[in-house]
N, C-alpha and C positions, 0 to 999 in steps of 0.2 A: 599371568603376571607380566609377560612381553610387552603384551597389548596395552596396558597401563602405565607401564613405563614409556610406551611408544605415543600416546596422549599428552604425558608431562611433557616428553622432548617436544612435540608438536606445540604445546605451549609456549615452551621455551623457546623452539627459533620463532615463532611469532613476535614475541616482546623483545627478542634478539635483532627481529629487522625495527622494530619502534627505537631501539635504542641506534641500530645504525643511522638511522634518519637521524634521529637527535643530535648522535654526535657529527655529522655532517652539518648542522644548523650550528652545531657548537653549546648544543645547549643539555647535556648530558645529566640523568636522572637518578640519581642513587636507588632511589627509591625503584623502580622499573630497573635497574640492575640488579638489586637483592631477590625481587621476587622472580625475574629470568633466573635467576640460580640458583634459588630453592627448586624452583621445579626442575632444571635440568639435576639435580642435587637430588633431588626425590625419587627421578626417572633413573637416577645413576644406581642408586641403591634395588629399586623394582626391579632392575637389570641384572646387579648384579645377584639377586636373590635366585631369579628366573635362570639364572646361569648354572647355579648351584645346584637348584631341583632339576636339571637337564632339560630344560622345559626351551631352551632356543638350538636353533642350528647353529653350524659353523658361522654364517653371518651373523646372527646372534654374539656369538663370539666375539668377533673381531670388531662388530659395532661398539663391544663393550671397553676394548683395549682402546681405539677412538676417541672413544667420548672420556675416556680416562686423561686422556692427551688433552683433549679440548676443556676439558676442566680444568686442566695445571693452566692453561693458556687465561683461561677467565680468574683464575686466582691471581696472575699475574697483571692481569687488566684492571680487578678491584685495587689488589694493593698500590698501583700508580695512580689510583683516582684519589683512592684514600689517602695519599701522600701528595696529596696536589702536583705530581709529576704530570709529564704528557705523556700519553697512549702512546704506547710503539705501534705505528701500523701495520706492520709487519706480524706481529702478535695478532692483531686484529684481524688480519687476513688470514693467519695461521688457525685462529681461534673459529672462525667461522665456515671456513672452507672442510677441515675436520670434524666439525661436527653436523655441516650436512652431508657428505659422505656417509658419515658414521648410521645417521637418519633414514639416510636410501639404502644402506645395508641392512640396517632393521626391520626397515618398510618389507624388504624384498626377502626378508629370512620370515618373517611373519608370514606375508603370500606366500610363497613357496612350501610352508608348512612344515 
């Protein structure tokens, strides 16, 4: 189940770096936002199912607390889109730096076995 979730996240920061591009051009995608976070949304849930059936290690773990974090931070990112605010950048660096850590922890609770 790890592995699966570790696929979505892999999706999700992919369409995570298209979006940072985008919003550097200024030209930012709802649409490519919603589906970065369904799958991180998807990946969260495989996670935290995998967690459940003792099926991840300790990084396992802590990837999951992580990506917990890193999804309050994208929830915070949608609702200022969808309120025509401006993106705190701060958030954005919080949001993304969290959730590749969280990714190299997973990565490396997976390998490690």
């Amino acid at each position: 189940m790890a592995i699966y979730a570790l696929i979505c996240f892999a999706i999700a920061a992919v369409l995570g770096i298209i979006l940072a591009a985008m919003y550097q051009k200024g030209q930012l995608s709802l649409g490519t936002a919603v589906i970065h976070g369904l799958f991180a949304a998807i990946g969260l849930v495989l996670l935290i199912i995998a967690v459940a059936q003792a099926d991840v290690s300790t990084l396992g773990k802590t990837a999951l607390v992580l990506f917990i974090i890193a999804a309050l931070g994208g929830a915070v990112l949608i609702y200022n889109h969808l309120t025509k605010h401006a993106l705190p950048k701060p958030v954005i660096a919080i949001h993304a730096v969290v959730a590749v850590v969280a990714f190299l922890l997973l990565l490396f609770g997976i390998v490690r076995g």
